[in-house]
C-alpha positions in Angstrom: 13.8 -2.5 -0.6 10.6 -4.5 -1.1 7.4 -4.4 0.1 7.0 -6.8 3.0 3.7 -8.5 1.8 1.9 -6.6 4.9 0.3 -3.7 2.1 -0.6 -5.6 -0.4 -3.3 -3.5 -2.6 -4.7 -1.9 -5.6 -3.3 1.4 -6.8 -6.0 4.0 -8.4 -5.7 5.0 -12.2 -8.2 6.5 -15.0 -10.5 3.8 -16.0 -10.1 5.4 -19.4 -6.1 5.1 -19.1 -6.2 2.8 -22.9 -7.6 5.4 -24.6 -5.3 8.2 -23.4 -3.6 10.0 -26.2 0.1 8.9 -25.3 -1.0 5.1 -24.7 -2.4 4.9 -27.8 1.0 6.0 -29.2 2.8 2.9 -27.1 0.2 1.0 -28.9 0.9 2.0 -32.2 4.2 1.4 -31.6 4.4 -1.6 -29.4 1.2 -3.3 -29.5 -1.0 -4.7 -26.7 2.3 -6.5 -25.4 3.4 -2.6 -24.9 0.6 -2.1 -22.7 0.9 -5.0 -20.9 4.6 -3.9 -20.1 4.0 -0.8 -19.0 1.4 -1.8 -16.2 3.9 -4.6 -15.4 6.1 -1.4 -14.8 3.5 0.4 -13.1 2.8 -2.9 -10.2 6.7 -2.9 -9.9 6.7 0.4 -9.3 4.1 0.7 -6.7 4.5 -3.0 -4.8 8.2 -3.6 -4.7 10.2 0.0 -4.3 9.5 1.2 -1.3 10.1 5.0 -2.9 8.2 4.2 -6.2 11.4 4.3 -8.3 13.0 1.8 -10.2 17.0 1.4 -10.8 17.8 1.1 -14.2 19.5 -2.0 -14.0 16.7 -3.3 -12.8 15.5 -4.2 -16.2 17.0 -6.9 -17.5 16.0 -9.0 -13.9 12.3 -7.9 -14.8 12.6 -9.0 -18.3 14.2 -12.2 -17.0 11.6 -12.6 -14.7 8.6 -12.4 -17.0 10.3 -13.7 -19.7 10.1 -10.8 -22.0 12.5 -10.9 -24.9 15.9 -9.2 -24.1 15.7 -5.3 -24.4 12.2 -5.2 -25.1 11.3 -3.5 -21.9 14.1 -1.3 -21.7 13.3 0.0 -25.7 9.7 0.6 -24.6 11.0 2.4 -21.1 13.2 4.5 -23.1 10.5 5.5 -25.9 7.8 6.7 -22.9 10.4 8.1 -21.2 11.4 10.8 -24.4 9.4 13.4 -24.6 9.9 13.8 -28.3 7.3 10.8 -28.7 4.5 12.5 -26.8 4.7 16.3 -28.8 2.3 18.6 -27.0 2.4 16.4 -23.7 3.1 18.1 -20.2 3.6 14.8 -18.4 5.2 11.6 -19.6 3.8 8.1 -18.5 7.3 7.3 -16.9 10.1 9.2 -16.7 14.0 8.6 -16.4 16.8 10.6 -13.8 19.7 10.3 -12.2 19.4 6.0 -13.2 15.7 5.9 -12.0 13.0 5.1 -14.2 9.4 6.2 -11.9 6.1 7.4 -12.8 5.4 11.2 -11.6 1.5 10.0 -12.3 1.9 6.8 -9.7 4.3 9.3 -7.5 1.3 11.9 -6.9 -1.2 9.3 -6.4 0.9 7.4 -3.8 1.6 11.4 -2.2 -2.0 11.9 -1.3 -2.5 7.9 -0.3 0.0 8.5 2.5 -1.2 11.6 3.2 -4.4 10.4 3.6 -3.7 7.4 5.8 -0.8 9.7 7.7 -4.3 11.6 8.7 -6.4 8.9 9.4 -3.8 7.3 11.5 -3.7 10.4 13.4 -7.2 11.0 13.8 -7.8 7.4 15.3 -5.0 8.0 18.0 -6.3 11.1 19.0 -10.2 9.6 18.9 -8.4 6.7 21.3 -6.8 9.1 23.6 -9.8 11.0 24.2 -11.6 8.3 24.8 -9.4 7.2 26.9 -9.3 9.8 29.0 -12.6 10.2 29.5 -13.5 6.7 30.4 -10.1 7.1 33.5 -13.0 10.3 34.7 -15.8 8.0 34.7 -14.2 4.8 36.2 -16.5 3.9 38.6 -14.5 0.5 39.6 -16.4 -1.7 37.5 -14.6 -4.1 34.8 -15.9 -2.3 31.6 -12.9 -0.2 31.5 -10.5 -1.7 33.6 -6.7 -2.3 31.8 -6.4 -6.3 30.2 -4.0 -7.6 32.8 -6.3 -6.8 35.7 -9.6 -8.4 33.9 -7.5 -11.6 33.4 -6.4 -11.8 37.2 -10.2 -10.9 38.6 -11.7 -13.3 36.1 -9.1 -16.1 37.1 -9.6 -15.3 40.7 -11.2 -18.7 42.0 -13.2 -16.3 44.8 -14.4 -14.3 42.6 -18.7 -14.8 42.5 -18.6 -12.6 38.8 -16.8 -16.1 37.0 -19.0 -17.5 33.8 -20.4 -20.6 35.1 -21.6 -21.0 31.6 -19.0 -24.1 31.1 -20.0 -25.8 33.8 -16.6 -25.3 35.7 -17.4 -22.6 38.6 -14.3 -20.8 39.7 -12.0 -22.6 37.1 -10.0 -20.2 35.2 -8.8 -21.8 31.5 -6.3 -19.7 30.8 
């Protein structure tokens, strides 16, 4: 369910996020420590479920793990996830279903992050296949183009005239 270690990077947020209305709130309630907890939420979220959700009973392992006093995290995760503490708020900071606790702020963000690379992985095959194409019209026998397996075999080729003498070893292929 984890990330595999091979994505391991930053997630955007407001660079004003501490002095949004509703964080203040966890502050006046919870302190700094609240805070702290709730981007400790945020990192889980985003670097170990693959689908940016949470499973309630998740909890008590992360307050185990970062030794945070038992039921502290959960009281904070269910105070930011009622919206009776955030009157006049459209969107909560986390929010709780069906035994999932996930952030619909981190969810969007992570949409157009996929989206975007989704697109830029597209683009670079389709920049490679043209390319590709076009260099099979203009293959006029030389090496520049030619597939790895056949540069290997000519370079290695003890008769060939085109071998680097450059170690001093003529014709010796150190493969």
């Amino acid at each position: 369910m984890g990330n595999n270690g091979s994505e391991k990077q930053g997630f955007l947020h407001d660079y004003d996020a501490s002095s949004d209305p509703k964080m203040v709130r966890v502050r006046m309630k919870f302190g700094w420590e609240g805070v702290g907890l709730y981007w400790l939420v945020i990192e889980r979220l985003r670097g170990t479920y693959h689908d940016h959700r949470m499973p309630e009973t998740d909890v008590e392992t992360i307050e185990y793990d970062f030794r945070i006093d038992s039921g502290k995290l959960k009281k904070l995760l269910d105070y930011i996830s009622d919206k009776k503490n955030f009157p006049g708020c459209e969107n909560l900071m986390i929010e709780k279903a069906n035994g999932f606790y996930f952030s619909p702020s981190l969810l969007r963000r992570m949409d157009r992050y996929y989206n975007k690379r989704e697109h830029q992985s597209r683009a670079g095959k389709k920049a490679a296949q043209a390319r590709w194409e076009n260099n099979d019209d203009k293959n006029d026998g030389g090496d520049k183009w030619q597939p790895h397996a056949t540069r290997i075999s000519t370079a290695c080729d003890p008769h060939n005239s085109r071998i680097s003498t450059a170690s001093g070893k003529n014709g010796v292929c150190m493969g």
